[in-house]
mmCIF entry with sequence, helices, sheets and N, C-alpha, C, O atoms, coordinates in Angstrom:
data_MODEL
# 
_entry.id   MODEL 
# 
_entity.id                         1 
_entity.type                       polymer 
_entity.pdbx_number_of_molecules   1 
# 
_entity_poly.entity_id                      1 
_entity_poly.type                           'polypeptide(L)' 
_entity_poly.nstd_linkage                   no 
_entity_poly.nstd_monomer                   no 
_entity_poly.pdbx_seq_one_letter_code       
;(UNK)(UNK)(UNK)(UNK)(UNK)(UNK)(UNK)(UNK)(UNK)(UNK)(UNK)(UNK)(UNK)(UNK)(UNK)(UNK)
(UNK)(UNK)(UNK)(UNK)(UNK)(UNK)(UNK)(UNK)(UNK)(UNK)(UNK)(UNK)(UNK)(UNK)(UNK)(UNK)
(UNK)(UNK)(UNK)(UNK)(UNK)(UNK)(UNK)(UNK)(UNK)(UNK)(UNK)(UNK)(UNK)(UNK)(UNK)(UNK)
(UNK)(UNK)(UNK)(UNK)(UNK)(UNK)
;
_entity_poly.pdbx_seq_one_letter_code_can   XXXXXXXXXXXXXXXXXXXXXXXXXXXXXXXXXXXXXXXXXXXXXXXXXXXXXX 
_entity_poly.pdbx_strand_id                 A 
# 
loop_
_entity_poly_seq.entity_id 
_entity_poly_seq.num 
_entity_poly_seq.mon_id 
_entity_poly_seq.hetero 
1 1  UNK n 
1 2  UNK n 
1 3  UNK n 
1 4  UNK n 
1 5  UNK n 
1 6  UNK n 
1 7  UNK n 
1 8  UNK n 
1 9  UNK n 
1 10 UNK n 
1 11 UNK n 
1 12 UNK n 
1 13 UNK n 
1 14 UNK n 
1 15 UNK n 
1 16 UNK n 
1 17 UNK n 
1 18 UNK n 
1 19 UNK n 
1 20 UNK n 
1 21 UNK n 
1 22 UNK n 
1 23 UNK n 
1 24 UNK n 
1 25 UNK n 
1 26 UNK n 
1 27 UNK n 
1 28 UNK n 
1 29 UNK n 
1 30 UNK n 
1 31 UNK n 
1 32 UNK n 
1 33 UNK n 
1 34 UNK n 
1 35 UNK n 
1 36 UNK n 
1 37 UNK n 
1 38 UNK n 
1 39 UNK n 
1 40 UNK n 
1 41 UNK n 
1 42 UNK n 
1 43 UNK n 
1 44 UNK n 
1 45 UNK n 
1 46 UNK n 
1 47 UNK n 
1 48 UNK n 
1 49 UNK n 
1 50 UNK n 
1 51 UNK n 
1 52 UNK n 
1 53 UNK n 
1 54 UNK n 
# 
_struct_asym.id          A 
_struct_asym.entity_id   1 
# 
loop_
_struct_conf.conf_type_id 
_struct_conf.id 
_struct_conf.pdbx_PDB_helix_id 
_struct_conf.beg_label_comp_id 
_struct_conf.beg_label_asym_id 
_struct_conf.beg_label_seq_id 
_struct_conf.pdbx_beg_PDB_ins_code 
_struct_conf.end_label_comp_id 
_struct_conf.end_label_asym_id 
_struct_conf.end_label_seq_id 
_struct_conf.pdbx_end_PDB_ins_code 
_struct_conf.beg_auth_comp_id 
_struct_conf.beg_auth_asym_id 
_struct_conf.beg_auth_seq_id 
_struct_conf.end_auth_comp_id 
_struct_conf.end_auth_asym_id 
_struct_conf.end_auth_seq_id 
_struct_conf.pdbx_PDB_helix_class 
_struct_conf.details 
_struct_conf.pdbx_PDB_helix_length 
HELX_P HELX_P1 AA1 UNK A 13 ? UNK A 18 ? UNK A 13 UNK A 18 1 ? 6  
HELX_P HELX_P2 AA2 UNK A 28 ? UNK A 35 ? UNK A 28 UNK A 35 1 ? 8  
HELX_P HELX_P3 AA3 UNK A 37 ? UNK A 40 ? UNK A 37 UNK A 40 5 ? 4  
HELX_P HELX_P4 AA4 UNK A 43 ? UNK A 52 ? UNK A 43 UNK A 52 1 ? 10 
# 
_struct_conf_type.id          HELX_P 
_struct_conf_type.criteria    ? 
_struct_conf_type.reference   ? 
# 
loop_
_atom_site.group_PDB 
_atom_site.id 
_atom_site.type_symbol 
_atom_site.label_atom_id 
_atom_site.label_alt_id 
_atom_site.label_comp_id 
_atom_site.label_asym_id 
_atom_site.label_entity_id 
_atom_site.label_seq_id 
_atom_site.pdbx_PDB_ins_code 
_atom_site.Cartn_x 
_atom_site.Cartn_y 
_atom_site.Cartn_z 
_atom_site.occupancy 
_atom_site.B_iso_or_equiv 
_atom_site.pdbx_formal_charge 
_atom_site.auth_seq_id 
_atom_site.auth_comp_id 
_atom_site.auth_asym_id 
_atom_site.auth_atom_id 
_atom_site.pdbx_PDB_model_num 
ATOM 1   N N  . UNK A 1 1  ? 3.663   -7.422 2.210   1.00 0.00 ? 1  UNK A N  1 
ATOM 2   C CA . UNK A 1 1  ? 3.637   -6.040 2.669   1.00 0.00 ? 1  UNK A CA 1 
ATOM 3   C C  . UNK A 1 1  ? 2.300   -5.403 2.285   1.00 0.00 ? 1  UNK A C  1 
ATOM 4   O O  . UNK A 1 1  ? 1.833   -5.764 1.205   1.00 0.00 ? 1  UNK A O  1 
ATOM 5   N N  . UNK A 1 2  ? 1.887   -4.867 2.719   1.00 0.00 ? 2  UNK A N  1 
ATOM 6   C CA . UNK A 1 2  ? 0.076   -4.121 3.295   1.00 0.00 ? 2  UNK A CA 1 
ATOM 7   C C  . UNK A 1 2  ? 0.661   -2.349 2.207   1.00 0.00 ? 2  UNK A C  1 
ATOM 8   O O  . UNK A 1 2  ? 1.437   -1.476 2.598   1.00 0.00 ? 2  UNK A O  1 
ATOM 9   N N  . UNK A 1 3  ? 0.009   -2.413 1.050   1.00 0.00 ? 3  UNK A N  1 
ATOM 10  C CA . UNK A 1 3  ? 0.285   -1.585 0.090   1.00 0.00 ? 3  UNK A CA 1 
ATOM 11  C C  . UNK A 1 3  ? -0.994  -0.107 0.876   1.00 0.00 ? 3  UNK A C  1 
ATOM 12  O O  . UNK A 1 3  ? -2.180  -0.306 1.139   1.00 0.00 ? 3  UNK A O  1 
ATOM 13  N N  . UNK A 1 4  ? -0.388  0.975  1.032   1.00 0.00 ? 4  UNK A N  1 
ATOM 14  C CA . UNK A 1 4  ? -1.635  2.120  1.272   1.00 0.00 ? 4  UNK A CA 1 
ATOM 15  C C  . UNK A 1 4  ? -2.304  2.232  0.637   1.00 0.00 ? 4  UNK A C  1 
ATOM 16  O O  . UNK A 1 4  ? -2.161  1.862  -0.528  1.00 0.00 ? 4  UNK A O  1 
ATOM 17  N N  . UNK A 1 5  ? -3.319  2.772  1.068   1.00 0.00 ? 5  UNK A N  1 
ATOM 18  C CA . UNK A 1 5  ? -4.344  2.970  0.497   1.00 0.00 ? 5  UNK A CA 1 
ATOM 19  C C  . UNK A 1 5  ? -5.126  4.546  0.958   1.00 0.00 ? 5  UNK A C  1 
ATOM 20  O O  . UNK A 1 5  ? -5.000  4.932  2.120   1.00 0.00 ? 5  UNK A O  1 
ATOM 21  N N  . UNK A 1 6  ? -5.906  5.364  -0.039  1.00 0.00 ? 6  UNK A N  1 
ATOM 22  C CA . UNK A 1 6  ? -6.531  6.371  0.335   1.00 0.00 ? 6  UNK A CA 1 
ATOM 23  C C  . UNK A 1 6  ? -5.558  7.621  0.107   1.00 0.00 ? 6  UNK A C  1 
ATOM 24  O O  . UNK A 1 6  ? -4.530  7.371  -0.522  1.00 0.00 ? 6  UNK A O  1 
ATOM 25  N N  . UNK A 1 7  ? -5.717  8.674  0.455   1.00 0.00 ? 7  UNK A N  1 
ATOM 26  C CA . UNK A 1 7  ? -5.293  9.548  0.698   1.00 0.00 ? 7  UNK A CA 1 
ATOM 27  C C  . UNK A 1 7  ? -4.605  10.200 1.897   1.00 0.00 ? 7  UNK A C  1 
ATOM 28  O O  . UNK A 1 7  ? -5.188  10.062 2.972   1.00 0.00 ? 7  UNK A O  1 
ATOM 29  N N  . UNK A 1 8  ? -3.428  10.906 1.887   1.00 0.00 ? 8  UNK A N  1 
ATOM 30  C CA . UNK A 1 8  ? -2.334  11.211 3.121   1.00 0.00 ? 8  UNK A CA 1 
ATOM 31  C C  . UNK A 1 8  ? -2.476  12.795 2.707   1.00 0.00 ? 8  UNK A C  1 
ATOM 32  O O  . UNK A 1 8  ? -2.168  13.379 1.668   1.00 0.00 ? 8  UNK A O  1 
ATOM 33  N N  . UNK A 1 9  ? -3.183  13.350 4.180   1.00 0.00 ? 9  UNK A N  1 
ATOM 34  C CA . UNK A 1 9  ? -3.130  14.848 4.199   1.00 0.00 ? 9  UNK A CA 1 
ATOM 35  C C  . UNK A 1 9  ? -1.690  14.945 5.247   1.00 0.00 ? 9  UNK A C  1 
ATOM 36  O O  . UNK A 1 9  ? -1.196  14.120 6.015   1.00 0.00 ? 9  UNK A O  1 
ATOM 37  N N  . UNK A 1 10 ? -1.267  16.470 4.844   1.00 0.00 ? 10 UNK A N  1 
ATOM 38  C CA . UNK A 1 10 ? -0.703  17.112 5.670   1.00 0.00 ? 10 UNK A CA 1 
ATOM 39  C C  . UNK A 1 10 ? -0.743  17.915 6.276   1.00 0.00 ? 10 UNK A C  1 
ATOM 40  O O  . UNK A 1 10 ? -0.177  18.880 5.762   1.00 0.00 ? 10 UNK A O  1 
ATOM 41  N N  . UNK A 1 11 ? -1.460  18.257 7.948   1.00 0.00 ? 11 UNK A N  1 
ATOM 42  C CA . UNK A 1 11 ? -2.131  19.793 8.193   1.00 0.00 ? 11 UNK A CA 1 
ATOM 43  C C  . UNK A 1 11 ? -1.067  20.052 9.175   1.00 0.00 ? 11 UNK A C  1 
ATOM 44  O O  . UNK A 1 11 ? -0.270  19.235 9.635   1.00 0.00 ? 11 UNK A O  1 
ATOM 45  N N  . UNK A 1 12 ? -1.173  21.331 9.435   1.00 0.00 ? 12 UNK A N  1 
ATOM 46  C CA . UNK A 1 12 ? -0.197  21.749 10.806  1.00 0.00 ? 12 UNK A CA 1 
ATOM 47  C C  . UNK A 1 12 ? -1.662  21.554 12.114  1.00 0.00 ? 12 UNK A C  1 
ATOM 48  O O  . UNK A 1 12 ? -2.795  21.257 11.737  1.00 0.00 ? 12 UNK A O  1 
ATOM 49  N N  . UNK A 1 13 ? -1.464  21.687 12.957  1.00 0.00 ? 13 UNK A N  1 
ATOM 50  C CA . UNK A 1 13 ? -2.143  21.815 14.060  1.00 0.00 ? 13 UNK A CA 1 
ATOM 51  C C  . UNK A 1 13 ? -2.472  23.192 13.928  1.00 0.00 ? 13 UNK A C  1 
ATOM 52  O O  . UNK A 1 13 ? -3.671  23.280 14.195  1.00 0.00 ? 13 UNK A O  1 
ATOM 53  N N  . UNK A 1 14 ? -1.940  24.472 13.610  1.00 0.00 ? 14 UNK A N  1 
ATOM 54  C CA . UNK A 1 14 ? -2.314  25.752 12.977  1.00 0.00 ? 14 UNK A CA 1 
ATOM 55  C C  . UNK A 1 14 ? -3.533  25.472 12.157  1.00 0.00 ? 14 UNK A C  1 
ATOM 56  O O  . UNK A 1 14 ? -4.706  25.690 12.461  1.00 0.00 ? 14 UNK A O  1 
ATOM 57  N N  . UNK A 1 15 ? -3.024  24.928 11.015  1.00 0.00 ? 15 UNK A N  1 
ATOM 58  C CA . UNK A 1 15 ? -4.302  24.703 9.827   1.00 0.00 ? 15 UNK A CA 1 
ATOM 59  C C  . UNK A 1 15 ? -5.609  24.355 10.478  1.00 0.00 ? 15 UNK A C  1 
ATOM 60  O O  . UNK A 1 15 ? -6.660  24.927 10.191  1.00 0.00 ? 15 UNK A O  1 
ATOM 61  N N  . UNK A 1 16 ? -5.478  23.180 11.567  1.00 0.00 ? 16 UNK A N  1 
ATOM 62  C CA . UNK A 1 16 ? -6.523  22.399 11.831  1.00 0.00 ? 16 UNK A CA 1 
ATOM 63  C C  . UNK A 1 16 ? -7.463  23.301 12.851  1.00 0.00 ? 16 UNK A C  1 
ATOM 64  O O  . UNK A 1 16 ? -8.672  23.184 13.050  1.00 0.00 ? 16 UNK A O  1 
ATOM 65  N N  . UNK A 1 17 ? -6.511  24.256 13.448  1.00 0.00 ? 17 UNK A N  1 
ATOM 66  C CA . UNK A 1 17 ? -7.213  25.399 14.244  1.00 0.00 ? 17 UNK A CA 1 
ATOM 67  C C  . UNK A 1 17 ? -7.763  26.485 13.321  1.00 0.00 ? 17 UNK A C  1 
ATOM 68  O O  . UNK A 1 17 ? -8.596  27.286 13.744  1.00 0.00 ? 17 UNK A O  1 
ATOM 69  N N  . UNK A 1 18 ? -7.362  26.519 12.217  1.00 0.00 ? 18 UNK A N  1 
ATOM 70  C CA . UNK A 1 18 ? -7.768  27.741 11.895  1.00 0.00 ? 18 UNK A CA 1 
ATOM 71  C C  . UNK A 1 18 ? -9.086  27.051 10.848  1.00 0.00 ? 18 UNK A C  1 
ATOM 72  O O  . UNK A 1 18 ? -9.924  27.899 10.541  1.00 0.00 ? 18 UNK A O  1 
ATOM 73  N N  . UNK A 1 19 ? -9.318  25.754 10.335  1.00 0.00 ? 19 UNK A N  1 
ATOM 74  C CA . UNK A 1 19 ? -10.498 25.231 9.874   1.00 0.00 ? 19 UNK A CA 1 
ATOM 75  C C  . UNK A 1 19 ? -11.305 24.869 11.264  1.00 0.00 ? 19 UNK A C  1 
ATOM 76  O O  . UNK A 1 19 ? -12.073 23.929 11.062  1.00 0.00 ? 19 UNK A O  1 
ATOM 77  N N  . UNK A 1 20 ? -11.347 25.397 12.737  1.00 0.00 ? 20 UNK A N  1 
ATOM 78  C CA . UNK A 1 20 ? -12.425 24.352 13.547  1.00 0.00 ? 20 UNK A CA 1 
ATOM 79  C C  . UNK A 1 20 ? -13.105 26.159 13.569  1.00 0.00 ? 20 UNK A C  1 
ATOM 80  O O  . UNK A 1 20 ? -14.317 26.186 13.782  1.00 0.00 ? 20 UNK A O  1 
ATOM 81  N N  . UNK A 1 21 ? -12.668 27.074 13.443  1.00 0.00 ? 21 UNK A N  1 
ATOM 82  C CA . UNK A 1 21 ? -13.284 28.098 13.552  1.00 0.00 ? 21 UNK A CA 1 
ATOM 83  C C  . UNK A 1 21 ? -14.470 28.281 12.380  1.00 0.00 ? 21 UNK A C  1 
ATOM 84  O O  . UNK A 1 21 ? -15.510 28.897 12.611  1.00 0.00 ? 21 UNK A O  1 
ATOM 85  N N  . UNK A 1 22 ? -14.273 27.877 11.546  1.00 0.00 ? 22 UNK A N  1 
ATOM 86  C CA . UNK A 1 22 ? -15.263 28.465 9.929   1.00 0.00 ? 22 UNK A CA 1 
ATOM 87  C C  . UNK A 1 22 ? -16.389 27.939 11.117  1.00 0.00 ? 22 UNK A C  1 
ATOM 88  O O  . UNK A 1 22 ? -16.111 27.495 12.231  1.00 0.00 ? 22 UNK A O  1 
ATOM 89  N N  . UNK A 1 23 ? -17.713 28.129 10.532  1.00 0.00 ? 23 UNK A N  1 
ATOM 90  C CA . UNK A 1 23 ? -18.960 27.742 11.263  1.00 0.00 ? 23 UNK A CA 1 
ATOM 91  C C  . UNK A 1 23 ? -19.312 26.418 10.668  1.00 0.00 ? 23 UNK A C  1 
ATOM 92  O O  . UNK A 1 23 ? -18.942 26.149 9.525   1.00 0.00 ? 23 UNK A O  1 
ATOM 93  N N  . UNK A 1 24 ? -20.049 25.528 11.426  1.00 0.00 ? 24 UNK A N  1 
ATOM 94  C CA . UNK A 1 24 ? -20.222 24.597 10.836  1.00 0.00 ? 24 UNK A CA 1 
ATOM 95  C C  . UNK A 1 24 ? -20.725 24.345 9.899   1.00 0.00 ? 24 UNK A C  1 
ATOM 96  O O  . UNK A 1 24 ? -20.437 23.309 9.300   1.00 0.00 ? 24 UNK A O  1 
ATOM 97  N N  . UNK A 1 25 ? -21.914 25.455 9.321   1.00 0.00 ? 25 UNK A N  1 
ATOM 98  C CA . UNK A 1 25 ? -22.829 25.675 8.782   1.00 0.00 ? 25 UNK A CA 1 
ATOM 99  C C  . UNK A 1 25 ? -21.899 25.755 7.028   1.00 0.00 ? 25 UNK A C  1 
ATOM 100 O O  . UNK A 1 25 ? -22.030 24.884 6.168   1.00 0.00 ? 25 UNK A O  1 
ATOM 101 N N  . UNK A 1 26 ? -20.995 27.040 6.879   1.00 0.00 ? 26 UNK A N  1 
ATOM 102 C CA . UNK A 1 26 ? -20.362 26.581 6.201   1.00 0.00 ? 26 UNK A CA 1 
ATOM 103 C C  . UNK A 1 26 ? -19.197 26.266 5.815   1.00 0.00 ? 26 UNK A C  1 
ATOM 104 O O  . UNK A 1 26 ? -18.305 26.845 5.194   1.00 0.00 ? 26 UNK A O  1 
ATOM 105 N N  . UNK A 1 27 ? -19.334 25.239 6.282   1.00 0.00 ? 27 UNK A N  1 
ATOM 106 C CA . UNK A 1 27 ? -17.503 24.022 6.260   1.00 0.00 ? 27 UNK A CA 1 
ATOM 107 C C  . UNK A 1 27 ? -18.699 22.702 5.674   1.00 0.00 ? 27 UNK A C  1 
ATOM 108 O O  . UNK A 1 27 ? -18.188 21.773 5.048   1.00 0.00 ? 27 UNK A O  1 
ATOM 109 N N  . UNK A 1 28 ? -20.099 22.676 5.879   1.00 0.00 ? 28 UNK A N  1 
ATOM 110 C CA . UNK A 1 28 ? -21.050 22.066 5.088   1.00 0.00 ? 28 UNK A CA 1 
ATOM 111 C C  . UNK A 1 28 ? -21.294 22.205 3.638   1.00 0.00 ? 28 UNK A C  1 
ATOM 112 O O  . UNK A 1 28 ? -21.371 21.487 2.641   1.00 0.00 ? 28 UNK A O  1 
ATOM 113 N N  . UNK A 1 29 ? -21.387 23.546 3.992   1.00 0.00 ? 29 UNK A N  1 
ATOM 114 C CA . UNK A 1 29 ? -22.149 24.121 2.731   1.00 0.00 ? 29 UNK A CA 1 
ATOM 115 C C  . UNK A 1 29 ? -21.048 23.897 1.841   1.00 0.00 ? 29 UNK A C  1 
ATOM 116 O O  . UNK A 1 29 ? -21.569 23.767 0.734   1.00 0.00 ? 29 UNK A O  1 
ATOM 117 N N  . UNK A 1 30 ? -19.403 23.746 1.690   1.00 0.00 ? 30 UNK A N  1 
ATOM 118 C CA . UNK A 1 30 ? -18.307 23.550 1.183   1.00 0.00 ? 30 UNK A CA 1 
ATOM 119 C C  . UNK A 1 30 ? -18.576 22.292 0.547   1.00 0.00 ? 30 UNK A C  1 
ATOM 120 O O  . UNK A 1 30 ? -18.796 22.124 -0.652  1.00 0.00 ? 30 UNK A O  1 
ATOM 121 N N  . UNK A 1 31 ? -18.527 21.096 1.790   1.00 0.00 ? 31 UNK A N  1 
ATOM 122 C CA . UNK A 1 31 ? -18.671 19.590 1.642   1.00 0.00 ? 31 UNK A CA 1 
ATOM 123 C C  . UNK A 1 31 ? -19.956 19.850 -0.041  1.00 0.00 ? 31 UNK A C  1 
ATOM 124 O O  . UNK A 1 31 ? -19.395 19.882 -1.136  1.00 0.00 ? 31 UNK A O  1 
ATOM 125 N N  . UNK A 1 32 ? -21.130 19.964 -0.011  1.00 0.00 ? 32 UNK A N  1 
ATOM 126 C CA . UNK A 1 32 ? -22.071 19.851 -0.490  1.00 0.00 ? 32 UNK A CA 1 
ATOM 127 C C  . UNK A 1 32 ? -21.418 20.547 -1.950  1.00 0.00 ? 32 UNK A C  1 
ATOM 128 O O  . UNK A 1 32 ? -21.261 19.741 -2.868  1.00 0.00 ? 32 UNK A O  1 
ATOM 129 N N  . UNK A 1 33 ? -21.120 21.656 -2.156  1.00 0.00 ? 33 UNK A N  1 
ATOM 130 C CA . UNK A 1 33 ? -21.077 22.426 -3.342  1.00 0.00 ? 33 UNK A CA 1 
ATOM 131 C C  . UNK A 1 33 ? -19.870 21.738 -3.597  1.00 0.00 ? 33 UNK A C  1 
ATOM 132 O O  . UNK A 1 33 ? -19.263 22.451 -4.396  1.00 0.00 ? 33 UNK A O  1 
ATOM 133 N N  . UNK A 1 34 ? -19.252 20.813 -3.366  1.00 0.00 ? 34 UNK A N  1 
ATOM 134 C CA . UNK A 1 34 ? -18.180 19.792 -3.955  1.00 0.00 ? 34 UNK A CA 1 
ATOM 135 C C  . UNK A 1 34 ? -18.540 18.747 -4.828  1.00 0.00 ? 34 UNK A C  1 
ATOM 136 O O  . UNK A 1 34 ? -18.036 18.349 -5.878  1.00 0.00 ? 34 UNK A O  1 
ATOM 137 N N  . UNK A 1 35 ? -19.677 18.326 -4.068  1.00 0.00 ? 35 UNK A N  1 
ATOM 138 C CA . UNK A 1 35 ? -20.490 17.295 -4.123  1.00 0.00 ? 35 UNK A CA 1 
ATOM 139 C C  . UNK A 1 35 ? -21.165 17.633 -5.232  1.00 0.00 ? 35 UNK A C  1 
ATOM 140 O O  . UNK A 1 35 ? -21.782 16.678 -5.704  1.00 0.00 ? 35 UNK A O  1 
ATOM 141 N N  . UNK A 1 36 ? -21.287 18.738 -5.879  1.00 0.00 ? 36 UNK A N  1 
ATOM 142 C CA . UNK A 1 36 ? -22.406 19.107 -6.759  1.00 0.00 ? 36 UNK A CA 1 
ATOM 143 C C  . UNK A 1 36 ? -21.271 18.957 -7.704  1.00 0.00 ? 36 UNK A C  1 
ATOM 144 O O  . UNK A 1 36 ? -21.176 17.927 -8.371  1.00 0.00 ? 36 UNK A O  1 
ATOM 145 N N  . UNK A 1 37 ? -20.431 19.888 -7.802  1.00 0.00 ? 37 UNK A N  1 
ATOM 146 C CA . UNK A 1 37 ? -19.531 19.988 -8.667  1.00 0.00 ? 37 UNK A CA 1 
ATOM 147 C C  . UNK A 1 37 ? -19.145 18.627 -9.198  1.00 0.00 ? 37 UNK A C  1 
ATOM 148 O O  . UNK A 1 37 ? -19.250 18.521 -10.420 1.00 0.00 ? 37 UNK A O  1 
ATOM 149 N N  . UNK A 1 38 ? -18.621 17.314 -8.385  1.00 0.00 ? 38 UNK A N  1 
ATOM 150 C CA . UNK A 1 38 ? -18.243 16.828 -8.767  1.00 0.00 ? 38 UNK A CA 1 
ATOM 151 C C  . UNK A 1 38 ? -18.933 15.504 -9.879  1.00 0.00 ? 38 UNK A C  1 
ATOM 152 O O  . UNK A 1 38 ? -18.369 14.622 -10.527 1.00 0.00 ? 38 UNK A O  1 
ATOM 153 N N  . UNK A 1 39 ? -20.428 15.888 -9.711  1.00 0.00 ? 39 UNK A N  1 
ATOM 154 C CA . UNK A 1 39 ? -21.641 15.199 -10.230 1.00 0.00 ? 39 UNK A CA 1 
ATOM 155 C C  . UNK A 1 39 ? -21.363 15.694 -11.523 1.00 0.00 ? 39 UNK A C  1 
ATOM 156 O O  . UNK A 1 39 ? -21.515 14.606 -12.080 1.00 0.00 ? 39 UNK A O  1 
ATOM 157 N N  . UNK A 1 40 ? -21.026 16.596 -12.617 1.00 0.00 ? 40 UNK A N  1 
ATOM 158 C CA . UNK A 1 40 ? -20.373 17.031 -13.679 1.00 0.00 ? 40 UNK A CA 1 
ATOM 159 C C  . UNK A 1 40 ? -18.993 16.965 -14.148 1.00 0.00 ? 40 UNK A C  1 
ATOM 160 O O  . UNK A 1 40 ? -18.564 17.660 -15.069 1.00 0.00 ? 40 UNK A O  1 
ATOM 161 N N  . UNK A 1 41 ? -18.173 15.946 -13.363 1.00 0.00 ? 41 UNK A N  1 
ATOM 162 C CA . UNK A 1 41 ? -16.819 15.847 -13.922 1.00 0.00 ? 41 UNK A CA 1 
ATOM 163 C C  . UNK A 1 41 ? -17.072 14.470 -15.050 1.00 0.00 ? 41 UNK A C  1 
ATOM 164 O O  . UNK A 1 41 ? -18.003 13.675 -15.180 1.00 0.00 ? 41 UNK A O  1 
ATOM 165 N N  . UNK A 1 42 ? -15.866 14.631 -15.700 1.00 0.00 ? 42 UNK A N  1 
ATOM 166 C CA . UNK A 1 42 ? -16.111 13.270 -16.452 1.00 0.00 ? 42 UNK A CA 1 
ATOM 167 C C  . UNK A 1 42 ? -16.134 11.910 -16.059 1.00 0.00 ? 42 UNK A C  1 
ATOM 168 O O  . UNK A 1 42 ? -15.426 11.631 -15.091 1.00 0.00 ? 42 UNK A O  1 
ATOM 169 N N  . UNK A 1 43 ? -16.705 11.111 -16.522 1.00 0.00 ? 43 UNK A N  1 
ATOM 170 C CA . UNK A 1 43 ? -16.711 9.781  -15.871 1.00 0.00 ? 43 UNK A CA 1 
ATOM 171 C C  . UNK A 1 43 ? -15.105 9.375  -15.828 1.00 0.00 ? 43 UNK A C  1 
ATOM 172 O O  . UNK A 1 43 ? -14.791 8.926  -14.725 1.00 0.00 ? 43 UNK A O  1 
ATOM 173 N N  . UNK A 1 44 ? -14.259 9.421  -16.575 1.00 0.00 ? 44 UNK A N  1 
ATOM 174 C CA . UNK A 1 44 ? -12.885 9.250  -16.077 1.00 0.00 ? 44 UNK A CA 1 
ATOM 175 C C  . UNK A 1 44 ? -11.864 9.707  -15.079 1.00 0.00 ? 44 UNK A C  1 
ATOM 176 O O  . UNK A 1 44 ? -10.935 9.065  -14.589 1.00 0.00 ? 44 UNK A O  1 
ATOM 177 N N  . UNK A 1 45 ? -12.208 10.875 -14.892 1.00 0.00 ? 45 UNK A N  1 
ATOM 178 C CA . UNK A 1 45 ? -11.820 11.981 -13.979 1.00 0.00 ? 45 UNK A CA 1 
ATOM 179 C C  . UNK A 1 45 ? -12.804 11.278 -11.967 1.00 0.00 ? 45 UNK A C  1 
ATOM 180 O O  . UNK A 1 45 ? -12.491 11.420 -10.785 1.00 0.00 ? 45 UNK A O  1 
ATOM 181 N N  . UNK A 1 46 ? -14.094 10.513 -12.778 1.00 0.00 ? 46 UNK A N  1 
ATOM 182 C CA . UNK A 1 46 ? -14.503 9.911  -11.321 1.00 0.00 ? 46 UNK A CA 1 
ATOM 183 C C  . UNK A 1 46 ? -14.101 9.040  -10.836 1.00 0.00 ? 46 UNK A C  1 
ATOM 184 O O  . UNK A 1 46 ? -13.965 8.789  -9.639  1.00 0.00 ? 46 UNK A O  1 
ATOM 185 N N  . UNK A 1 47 ? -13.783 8.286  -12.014 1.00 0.00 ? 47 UNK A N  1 
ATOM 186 C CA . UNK A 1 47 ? -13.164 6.305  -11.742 1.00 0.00 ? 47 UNK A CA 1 
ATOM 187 C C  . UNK A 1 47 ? -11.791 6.974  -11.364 1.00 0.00 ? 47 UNK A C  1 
ATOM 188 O O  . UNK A 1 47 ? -11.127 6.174  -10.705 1.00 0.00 ? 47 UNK A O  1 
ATOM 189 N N  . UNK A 1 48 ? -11.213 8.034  -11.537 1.00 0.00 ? 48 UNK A N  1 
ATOM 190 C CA . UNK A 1 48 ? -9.184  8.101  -11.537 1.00 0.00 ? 48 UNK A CA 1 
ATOM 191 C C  . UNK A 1 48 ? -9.617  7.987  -9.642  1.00 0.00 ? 48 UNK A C  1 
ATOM 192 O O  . UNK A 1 48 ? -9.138  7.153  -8.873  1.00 0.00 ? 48 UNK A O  1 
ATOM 193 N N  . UNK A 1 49 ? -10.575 9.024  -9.294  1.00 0.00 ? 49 UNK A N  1 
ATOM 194 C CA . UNK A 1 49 ? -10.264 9.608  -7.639  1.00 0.00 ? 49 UNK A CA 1 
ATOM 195 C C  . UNK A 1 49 ? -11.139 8.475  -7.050  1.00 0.00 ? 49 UNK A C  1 
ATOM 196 O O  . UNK A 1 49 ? -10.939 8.402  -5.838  1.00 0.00 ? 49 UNK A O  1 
ATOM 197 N N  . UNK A 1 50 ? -12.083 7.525  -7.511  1.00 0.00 ? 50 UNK A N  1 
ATOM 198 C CA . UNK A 1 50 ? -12.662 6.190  -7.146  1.00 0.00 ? 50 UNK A CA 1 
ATOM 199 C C  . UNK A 1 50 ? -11.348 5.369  -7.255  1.00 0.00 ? 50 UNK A C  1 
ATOM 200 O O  . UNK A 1 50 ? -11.887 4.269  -7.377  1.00 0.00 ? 50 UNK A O  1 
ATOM 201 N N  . UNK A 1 51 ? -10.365 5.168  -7.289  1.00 0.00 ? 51 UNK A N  1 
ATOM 202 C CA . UNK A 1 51 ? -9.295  4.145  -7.736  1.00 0.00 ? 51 UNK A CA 1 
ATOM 203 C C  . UNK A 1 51 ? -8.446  4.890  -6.116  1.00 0.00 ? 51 UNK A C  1 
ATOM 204 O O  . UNK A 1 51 ? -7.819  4.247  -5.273  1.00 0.00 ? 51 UNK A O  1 
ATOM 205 N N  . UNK A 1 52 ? -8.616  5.819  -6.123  1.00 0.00 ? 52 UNK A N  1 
ATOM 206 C CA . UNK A 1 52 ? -7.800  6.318  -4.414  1.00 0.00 ? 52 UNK A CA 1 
ATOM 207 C C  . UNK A 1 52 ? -8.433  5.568  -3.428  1.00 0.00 ? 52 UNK A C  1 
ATOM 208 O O  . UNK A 1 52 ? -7.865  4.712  -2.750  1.00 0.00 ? 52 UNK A O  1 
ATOM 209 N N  . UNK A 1 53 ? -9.455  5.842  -3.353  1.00 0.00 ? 53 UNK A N  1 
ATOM 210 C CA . UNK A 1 53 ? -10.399 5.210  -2.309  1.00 0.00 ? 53 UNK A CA 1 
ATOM 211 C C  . UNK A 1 53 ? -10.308 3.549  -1.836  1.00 0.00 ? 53 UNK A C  1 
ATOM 212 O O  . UNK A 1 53 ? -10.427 3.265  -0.644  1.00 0.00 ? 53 UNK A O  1 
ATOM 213 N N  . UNK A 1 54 ? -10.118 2.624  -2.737  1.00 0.00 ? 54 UNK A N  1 
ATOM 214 C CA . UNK A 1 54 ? -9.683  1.511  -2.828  1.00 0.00 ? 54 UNK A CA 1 
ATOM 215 C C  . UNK A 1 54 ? -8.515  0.761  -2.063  1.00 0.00 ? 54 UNK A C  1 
ATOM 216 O O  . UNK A 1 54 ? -8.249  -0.409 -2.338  1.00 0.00 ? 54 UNK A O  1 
# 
């Protein structure tokens, strides 16, 4: 049996309409200041959400 893997969102078709509106510009700028943030978590806290990905 083929074990999952990754992460399982749940959006409504609502949700997904109401995120295509933000501008692209920032629904980026989001992505990025995540990205920053997450460059300061602990190295354990990186390997736990690196172990999802897998």
């Amino acid at each position: 049996m083929k074990k999952n893997k990754g992460f399982r969102y749940y959006l409504t078709d609502e949700q997904i309409l109401e995120y295509q509106k933000i501008p692209p510009y920032r629904r980026l700028l989001w992505l990025y200041q995540g990205n920053v943030f997450r460059k300061y978590y602990p190295k354990s806290t990186i390997a736990l959400q690196e172990s999802f990905r897998k």
